[in-house]
N, C-alpha and C positions, 0 to 999 in steps of 0.2 A: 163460450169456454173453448178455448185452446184444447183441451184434452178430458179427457175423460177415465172412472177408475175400471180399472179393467174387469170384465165380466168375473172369471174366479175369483178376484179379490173384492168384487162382491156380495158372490156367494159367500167367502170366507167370513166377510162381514156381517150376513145375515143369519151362521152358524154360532157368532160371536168368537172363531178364530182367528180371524185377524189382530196382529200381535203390534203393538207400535213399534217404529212411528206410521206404520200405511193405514193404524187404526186411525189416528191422533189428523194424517192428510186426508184419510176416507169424510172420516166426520164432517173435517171444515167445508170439502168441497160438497159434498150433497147438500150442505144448508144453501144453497147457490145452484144448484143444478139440478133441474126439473128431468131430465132426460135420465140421469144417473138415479134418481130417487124411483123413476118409473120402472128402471130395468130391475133395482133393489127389490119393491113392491112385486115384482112376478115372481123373482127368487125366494121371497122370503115365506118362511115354512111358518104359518100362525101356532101348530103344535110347539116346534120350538123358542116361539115367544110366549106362550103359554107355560114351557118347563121354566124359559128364564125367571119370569114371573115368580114361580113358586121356589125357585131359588131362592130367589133375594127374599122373598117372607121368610122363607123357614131362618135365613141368616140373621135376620131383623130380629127375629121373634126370639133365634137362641139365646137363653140365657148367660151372660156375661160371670166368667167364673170370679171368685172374689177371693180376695185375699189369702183367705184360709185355703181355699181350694188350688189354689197358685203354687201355694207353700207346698202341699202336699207333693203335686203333679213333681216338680222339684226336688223331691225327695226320693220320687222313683215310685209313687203311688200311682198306679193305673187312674186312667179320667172317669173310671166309671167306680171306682171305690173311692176315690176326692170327694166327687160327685154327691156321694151317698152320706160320708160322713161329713161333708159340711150343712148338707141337711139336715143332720142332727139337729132337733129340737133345743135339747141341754146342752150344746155349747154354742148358743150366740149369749151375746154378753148380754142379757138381761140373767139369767140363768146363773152363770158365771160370777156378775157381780153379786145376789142374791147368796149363794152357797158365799162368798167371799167374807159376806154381811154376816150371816149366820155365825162361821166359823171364828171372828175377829170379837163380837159380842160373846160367844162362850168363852176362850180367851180370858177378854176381859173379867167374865165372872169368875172365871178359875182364879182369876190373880185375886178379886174382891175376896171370894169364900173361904181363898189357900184352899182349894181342893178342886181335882181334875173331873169328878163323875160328871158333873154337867157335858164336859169335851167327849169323853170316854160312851156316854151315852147316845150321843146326839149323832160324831163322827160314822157310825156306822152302817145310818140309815138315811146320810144323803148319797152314798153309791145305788143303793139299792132305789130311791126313788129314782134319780137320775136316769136309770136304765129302766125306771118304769114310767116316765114320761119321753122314752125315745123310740117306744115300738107299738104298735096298736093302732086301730084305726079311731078308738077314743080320743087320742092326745097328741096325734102325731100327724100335724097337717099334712105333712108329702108321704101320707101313707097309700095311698093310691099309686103314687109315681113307685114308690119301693116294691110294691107289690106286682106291677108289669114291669120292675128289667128283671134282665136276664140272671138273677142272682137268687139261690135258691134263699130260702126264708131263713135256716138257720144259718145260713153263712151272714146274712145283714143282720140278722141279731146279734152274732158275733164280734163282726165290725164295729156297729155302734156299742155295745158294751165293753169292748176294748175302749174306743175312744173316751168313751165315760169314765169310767175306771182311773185311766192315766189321767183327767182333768179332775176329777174329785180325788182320789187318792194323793195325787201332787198338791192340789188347796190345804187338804187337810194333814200328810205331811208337814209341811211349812209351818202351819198354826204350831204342830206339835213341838216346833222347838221352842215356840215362846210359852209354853207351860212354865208354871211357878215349879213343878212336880218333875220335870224332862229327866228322860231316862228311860230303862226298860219298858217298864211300867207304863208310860204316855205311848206307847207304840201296842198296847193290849187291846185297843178299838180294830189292828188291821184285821188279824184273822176272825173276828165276829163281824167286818163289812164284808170281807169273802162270801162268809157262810150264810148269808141274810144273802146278798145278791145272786148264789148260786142256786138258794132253794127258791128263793123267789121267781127265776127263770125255771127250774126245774117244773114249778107248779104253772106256770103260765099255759099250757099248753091245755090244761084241765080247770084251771077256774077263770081263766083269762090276763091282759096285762092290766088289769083293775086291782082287781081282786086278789090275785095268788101276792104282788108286794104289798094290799093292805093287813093282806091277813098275818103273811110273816111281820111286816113292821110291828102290830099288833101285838103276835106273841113275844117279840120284843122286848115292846114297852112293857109289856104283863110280867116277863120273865124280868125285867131290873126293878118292878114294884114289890112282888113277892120275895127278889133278894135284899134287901132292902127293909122291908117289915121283920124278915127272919132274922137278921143282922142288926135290926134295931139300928143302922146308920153307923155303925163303927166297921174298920177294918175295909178292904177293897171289896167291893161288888165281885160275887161272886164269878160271873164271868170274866171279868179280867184276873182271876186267879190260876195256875200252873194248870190243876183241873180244869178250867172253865175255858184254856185256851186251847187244852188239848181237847176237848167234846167241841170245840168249836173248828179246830181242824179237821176231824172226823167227821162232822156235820157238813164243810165245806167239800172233802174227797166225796163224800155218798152222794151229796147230789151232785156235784159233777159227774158224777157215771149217770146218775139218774138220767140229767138234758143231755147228753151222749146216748142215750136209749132211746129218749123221745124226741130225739132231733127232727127226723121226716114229720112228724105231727105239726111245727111249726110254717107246713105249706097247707096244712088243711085248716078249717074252721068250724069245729066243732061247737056248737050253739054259740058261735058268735065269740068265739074266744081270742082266734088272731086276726 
């Protein structure tokens, strides 16, 4: 060898400083030069090929953000609230198209029976499931990952029931203008999905995310049977009535203050609850 690479730019090589092109002529000549490979071998620090090392794993191993999470970052969403709601359980498209299924089959029966209760019935208690399959360590695979970042407990419940909300609330909008019925009337499901999803997190914190949305779904289904026997099946279920929407606002403000009270309880776990 005519020449050799110079001792610093060596070292600079064995730190992984070396910038091309003197990385790009470092390389080619040591595969050829025994003497330059020996002076490398004294310089070089095994600690710092041990960080490289774990560099590159931890680069390998990060997971590659997807689509949704792209879109978000783009929108101005922090990477670590992207992050979180593309994790969302309820909105990868199995989810999605299911709620989609759901709501196109009611639909359809509405225009069968000429009559909305099936829609009216049904629209209100896939918000509320939706956000009761996106929190818990029951139903919620990256519930472990949510629970060590740095985000306290009710602000990720927040998050994801936001994002819920705007993905079923929008499904079930849409449905609502192909109602045979469209009109005021076909929008009397919003404020009873409010009021089902805001008790149903209000109560999570004290019977779990199991339990507090089966038992509200439950009273529910109880509360449109018994209107319904007393009504003998004529006239609108009582909940979508003038009354029924305003207990169902009031119902929706109380417990909103109620999960604003018990918000710090959704960092603890009380018999297993979050």
């Amino acid at each position: 060898m005519s020449w050799h690479v110079a001792e610093d730019e060596l070292r600079a090589y064995a730190r992984g400083d070396l910038a091309p092109p003197l990385l790009w002529s470092a390389d080619t000549h040591l595969a050829g030069c025994a003497r330059c490979r020996a002076v490398l071998a004294e310089a070089w620090d095994p600690g710092a090929l041990r960080t490289s090392w774990e560099r590159l794993d931890a680069e390998l191993d990060a997971p590659r953000p997807g689509l949704f999470e792209r879109l978000l970052t783009r929108l101005g969403v922090a990477d670590h609230t992207a992050r979180l709601l593309a994790a969302t359980p309820v909105l990868r498209r199995s989810w999605l198209a299911a709620v989609s299924l759901l709501l196109v089959m009611s639909v359809l029966t509405a225009h069968g029976v000429h009559s909305d209760r099936l829609f009216l019935a049904l629209a209100p208690l896939l918000p509320l499931a939706g956000v009761a399959l996106s929190y818990g360590p029951a139903l919620d695979p990256t519930y472990e990952i949510a629970v060590v970042s740095p985000v306290h407990g009710f602000r990720l419940l927040m998050i994801r029931t936001i994002a819920v909300l705007a993905a079923v609330l929008g499904l079930s909008g849409l449905a609502t203008l192909a109602l045979p019925g469209y009109g005021l009337g076909a929008l009397g499901w919003l404020l009873p999905a409010l009021a089902l999803t805001a008790t149903g997190l209000a109560l999570t914190p004290r019977c779990g995310p199991v339990l507090a949305p089966s038992l509200v779904g439950g009273a529910w289904v109880a509360l449109l049977l018994t209107a319904h026997a007393y009504q003998g099946g004529a006239g609108a279920p009582v909940p979508f009535t003038a009354v029924g929407q305003a207990v169902a606002a009031g119902v929706a403000a109380l417990a909103a203050g109620l999960l604003f009270a018990v918000r710090d309880r959704f960092d603890q776990s009380p018999g297993g609850s979050v």
